[in-house]
BALOBA-1460 file (C-alpha; in Angstrom, 3 decimals):
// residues 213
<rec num="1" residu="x" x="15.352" y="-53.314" z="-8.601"/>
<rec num="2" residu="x" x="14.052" y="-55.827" z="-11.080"/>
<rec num="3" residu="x" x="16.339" y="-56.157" z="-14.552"/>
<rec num="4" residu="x" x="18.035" y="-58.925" z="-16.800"/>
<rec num="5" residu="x" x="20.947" y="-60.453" z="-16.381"/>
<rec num="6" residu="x" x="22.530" y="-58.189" z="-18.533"/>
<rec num="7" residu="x" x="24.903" y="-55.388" z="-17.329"/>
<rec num="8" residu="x" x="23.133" y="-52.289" z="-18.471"/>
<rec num="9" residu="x" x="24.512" y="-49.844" z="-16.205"/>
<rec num="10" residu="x" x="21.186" y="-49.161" z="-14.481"/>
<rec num="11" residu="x" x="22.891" y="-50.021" z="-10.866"/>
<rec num="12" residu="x" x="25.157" y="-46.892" z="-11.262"/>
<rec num="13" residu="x" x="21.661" y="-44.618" z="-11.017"/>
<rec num="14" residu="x" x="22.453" y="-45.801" z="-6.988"/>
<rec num="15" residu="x" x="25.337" y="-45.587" z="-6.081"/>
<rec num="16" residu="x" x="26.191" y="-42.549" z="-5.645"/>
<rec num="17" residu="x" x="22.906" y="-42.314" z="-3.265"/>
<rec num="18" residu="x" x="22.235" y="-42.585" z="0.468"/>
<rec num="19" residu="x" x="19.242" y="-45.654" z="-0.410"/>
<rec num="20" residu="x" x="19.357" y="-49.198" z="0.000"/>
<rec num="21" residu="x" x="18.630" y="-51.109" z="-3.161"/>
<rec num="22" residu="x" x="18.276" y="-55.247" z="-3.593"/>
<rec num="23" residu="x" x="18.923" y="-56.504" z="-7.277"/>
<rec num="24" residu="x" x="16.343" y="-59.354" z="-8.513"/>
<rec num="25" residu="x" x="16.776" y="-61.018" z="-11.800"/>
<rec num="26" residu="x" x="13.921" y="-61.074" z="-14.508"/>
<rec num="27" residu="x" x="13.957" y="-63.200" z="-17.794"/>
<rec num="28" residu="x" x="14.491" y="-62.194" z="-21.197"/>
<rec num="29" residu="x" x="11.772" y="-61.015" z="-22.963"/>
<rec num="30" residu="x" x="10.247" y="-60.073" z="-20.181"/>
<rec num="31" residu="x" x="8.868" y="-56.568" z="-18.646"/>
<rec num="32" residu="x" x="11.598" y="-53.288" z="-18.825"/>
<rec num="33" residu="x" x="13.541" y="-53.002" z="-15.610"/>
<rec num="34" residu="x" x="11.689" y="-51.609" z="-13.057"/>
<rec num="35" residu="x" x="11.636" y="-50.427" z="-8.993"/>
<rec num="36" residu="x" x="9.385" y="-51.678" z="-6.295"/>
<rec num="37" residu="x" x="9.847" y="-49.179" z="-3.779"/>
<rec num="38" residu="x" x="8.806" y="-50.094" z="0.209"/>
<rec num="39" residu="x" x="7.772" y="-47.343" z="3.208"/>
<rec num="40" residu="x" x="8.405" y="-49.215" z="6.170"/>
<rec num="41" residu="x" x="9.022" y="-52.376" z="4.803"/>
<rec num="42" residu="x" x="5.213" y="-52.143" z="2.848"/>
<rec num="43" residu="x" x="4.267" y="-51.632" z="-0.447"/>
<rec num="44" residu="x" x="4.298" y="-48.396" z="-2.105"/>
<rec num="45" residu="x" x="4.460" y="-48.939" z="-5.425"/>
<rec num="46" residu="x" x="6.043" y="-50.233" z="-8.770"/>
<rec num="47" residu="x" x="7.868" y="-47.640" z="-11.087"/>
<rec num="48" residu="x" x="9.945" y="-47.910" z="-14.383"/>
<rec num="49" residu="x" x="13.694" y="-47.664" z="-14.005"/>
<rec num="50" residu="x" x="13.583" y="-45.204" z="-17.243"/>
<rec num="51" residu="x" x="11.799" y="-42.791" z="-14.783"/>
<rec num="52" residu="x" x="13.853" y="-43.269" z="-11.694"/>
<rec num="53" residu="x" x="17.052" y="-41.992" z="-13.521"/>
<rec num="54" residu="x" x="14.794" y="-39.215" z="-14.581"/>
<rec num="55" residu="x" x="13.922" y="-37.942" z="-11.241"/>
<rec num="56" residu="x" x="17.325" y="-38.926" z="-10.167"/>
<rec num="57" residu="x" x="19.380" y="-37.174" z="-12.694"/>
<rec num="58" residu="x" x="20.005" y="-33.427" z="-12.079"/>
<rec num="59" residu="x" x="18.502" y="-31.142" z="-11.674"/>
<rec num="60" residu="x" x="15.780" y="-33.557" z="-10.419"/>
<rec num="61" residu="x" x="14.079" y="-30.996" z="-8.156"/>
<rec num="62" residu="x" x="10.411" y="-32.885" z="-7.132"/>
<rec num="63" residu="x" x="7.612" y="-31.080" z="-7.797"/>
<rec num="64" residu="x" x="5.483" y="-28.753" z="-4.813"/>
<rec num="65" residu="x" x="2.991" y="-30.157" z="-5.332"/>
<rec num="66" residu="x" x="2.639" y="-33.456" z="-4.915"/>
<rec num="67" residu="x" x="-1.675" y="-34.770" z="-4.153"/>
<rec num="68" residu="x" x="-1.745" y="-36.292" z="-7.787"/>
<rec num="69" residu="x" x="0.775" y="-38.297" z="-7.787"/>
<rec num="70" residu="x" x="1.017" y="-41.918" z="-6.772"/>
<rec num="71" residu="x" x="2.081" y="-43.591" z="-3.467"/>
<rec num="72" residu="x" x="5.398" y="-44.635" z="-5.285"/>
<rec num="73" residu="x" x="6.095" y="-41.455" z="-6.853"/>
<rec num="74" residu="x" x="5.485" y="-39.621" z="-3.550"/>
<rec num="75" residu="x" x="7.548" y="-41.529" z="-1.522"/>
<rec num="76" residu="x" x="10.603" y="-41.095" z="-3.927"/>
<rec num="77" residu="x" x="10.317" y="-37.817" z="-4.236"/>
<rec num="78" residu="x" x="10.401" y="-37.229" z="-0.571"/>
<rec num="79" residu="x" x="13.095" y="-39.589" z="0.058"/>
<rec num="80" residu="x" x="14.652" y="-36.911" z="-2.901"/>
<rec num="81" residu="x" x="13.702" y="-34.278" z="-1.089"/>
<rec num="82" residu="x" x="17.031" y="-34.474" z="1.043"/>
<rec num="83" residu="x" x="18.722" y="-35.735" z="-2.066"/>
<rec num="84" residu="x" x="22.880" y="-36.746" z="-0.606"/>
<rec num="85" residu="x" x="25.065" y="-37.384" z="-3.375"/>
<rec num="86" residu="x" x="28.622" y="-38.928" z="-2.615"/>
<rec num="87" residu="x" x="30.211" y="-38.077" z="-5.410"/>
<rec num="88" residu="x" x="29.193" y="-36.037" z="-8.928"/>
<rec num="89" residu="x" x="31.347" y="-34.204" z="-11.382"/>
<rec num="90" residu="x" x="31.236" y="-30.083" z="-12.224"/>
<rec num="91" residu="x" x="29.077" y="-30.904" z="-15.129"/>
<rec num="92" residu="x" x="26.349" y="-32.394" z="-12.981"/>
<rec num="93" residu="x" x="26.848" y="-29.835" z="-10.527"/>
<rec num="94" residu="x" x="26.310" y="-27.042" z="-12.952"/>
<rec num="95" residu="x" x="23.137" y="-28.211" z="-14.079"/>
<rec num="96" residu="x" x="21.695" y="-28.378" z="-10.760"/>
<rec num="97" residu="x" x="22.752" y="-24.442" z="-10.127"/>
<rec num="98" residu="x" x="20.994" y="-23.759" z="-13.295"/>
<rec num="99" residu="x" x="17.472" y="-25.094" z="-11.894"/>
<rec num="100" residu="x" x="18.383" y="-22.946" z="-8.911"/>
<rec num="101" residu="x" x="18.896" y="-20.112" z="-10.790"/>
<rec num="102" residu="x" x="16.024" y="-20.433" z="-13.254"/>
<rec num="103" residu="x" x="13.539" y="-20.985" z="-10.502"/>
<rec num="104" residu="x" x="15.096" y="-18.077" z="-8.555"/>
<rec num="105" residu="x" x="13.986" y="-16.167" z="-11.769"/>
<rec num="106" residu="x" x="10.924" y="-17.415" z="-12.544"/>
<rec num="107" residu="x" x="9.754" y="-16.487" z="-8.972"/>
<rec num="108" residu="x" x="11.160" y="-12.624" z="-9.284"/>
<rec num="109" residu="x" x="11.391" y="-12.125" z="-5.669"/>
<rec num="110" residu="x" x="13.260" y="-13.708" z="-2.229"/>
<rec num="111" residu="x" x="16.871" y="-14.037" z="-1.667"/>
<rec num="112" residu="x" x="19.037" y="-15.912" z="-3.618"/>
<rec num="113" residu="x" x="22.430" y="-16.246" z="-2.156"/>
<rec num="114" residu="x" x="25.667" y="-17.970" z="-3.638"/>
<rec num="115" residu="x" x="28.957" y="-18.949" z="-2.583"/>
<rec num="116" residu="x" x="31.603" y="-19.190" z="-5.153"/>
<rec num="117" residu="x" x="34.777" y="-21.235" z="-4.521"/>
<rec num="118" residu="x" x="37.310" y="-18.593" z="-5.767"/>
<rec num="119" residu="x" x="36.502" y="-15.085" z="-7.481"/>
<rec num="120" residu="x" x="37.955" y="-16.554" z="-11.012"/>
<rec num="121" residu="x" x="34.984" y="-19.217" z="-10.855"/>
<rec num="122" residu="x" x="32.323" y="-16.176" z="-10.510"/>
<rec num="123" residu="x" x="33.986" y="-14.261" z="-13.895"/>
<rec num="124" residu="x" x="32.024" y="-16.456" z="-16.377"/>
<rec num="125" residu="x" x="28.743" y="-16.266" z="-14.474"/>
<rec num="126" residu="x" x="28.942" y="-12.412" z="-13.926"/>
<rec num="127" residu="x" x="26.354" y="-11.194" z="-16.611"/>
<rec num="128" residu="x" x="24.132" y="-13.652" z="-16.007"/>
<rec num="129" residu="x" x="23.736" y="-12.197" z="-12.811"/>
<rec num="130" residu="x" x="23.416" y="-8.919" z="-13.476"/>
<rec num="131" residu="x" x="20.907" y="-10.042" z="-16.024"/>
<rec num="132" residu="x" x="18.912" y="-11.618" z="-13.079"/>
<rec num="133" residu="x" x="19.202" y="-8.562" z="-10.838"/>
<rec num="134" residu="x" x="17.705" y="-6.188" z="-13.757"/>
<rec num="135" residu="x" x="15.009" y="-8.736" z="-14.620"/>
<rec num="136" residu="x" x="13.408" y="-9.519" z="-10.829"/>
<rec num="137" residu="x" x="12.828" y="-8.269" z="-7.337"/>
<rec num="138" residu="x" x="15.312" y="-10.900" z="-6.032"/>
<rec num="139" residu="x" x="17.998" y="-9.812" z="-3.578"/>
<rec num="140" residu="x" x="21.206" y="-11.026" z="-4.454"/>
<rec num="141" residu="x" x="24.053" y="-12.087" z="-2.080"/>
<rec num="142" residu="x" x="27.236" y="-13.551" z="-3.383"/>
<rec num="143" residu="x" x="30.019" y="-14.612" z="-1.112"/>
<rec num="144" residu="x" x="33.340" y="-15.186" z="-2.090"/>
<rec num="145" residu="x" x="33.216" y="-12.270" z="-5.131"/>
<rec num="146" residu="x" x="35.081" y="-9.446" z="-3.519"/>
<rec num="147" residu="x" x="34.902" y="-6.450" z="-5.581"/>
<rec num="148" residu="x" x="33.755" y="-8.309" z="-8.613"/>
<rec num="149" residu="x" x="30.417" y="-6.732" z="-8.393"/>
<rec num="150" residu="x" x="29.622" y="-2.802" z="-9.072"/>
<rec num="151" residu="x" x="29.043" y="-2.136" z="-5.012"/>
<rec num="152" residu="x" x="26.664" y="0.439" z="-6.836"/>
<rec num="153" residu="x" x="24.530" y="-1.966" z="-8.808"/>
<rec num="154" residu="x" x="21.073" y="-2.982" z="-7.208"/>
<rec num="155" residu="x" x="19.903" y="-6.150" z="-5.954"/>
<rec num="156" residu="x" x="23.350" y="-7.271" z="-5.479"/>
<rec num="157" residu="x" x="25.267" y="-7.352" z="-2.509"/>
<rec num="158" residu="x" x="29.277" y="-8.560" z="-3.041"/>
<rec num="159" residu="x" x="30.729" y="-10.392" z="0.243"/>
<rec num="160" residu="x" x="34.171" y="-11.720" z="0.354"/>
<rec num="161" residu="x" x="34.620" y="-15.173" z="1.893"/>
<rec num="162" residu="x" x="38.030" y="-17.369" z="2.928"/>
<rec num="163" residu="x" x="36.604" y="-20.614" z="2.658"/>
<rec num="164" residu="x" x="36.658" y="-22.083" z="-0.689"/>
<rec num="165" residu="x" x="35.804" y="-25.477" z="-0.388"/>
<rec num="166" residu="x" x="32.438" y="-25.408" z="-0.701"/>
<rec num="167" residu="x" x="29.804" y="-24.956" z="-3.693"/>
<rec num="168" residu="x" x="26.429" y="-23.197" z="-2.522"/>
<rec num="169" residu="x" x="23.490" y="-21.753" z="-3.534"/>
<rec num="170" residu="x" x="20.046" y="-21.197" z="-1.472"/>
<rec num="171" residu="x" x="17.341" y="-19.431" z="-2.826"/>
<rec num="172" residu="x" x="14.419" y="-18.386" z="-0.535"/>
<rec num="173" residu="x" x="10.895" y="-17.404" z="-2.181"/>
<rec num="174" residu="x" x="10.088" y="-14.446" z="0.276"/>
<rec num="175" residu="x" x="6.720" y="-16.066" z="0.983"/>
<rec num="176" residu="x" x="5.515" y="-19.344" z="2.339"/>
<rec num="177" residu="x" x="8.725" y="-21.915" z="1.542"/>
<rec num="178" residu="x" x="7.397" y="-23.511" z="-1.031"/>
<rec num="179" residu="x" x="9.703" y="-22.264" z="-3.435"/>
<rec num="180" residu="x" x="12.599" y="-22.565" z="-1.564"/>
<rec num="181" residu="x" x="15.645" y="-24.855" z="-2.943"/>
<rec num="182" residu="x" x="19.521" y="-25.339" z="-2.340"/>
<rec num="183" residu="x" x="22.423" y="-26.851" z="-2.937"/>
<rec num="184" residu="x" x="25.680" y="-27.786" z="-0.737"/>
<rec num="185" residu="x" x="28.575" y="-29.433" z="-2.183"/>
<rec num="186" residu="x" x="31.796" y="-29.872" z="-1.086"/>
<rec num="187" residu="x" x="34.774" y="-30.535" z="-3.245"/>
<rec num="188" residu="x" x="36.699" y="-33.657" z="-2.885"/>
<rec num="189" residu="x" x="39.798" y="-35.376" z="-4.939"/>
<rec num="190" residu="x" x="37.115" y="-37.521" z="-6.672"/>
<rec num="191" residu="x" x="34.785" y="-34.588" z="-7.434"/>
<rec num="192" residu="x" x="32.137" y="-33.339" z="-5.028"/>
<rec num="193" residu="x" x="30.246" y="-34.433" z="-2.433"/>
<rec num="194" residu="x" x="26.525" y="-32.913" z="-0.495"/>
<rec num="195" residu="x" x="22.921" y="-32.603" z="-0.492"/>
<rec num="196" residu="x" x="20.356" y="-30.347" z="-2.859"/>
<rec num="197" residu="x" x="16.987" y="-30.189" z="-1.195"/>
<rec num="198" residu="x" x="13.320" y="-28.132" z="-1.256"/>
<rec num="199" residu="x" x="12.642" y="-28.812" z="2.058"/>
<rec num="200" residu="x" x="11.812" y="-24.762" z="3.994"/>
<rec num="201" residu="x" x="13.646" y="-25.170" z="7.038"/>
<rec num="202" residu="x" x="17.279" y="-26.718" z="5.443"/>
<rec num="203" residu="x" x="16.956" y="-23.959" z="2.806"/>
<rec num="204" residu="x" x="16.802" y="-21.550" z="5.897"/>
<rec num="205" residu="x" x="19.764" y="-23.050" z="7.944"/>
<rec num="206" residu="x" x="21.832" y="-23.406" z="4.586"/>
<rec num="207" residu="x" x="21.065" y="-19.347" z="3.921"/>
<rec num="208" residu="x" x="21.394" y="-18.100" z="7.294"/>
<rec num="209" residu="x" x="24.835" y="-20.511" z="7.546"/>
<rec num="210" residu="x" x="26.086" y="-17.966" z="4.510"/>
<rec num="211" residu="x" x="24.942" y="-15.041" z="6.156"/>
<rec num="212" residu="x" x="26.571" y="-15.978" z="9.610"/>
<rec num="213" residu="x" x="30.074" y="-16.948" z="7.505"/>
């Protein structure tokens, strides 16, 4: 990372990331702050800081598809794709769920499942889901509800579930993967601590994990 002397901050956009990151000083008045990201210890490219923090601030999901983009781009966003976060507040957390969810209904169809820490932290979200049920073809699994759901109402299924420490949501597309996103966070004194990815397979071991209990 390439940036004045001054203390702008930009460092923080790392550390709460599994990467590796060298600081290098530039002189005033010269370019904006920017990343030279390295495959293998080559070249792959030069991009702005201003759109690193962009791709690295929630809900930062990378794109499908991915053939016009550049080298540097592409290898960020795959190094994103199994994005670990050590530590990130409610607020962060939330936004992420939303992407989730809005993709979830912008597909109409799959299986979105969600694991909520305690039944009193479902209460708020409850119409939204029904909301999501009415709207699409999605079925919808969430753990950890009880009998906060209408057993009667379709497209949702209500599970119970005794361990509250984690926040999760996975949401399969029903077809080839490519849709497929989720989020695992576990709560900590310091706030919470997991992965969100798009990669097929993890969103499949993360859903059938809720499934098996």
């Amino acid at each position: 990372m390439y940036r004045t002397e001054d203390d702008d901050g930009s460092e923080g956009v790392f550390t709460t990331r599994n990467v590796t990151f060298d600081r290098r000083t530039i002189p005033a008045g010269g370019p904006e702050p920017f990343v030279v990201i390295r495959e293998n210890e080559e070249f792959a490219g030069v991009l702005g800081l201003e759109a690193v923090e962009e791709l690295l601030d929630p809900p930062a999901f990378p794109p499908v598809e991915r053939a016009d983009v550049s080298r540097g781009y592409r290898v960020l966003l795959e190094v994103l794709d199994d994005t670990m976060f050590v530590s990130m507040d409610r607020r962060r957390l939330l936004a992420v769920t939303r992407e989730i969810e809005d993709r979830a209904h912008r597909v109409g169809r799959g299986t979105l499942r969600v694991a909520f820490q305690t039944p009193s932290t479902f209460d708020p979200q409850a119409d939204g889901y029904r909301r999501l049920a009415a709207e699409t073809d999605l079925s919808i699994h969430l753990y950890g509800v009880g009998g906060r759901i209408d057993p009667e109402l379709e497209g949702i299924t209500s599970h119970r579930r005794t361990d509250d420490r984690y926040w999760v949501l996975a949401f399969e597309d029903g077809d080839d993967g490519s849709q497929n996103c989720a989020l695992v966070a576990r709560e900590r004194s310091d706030g919470y601590q997991g992965f969100w990815t798009n990669d097929p397979d993890t969103v499949r071991e993360v859903s059938s994990r809720l499934t098996d209990g």
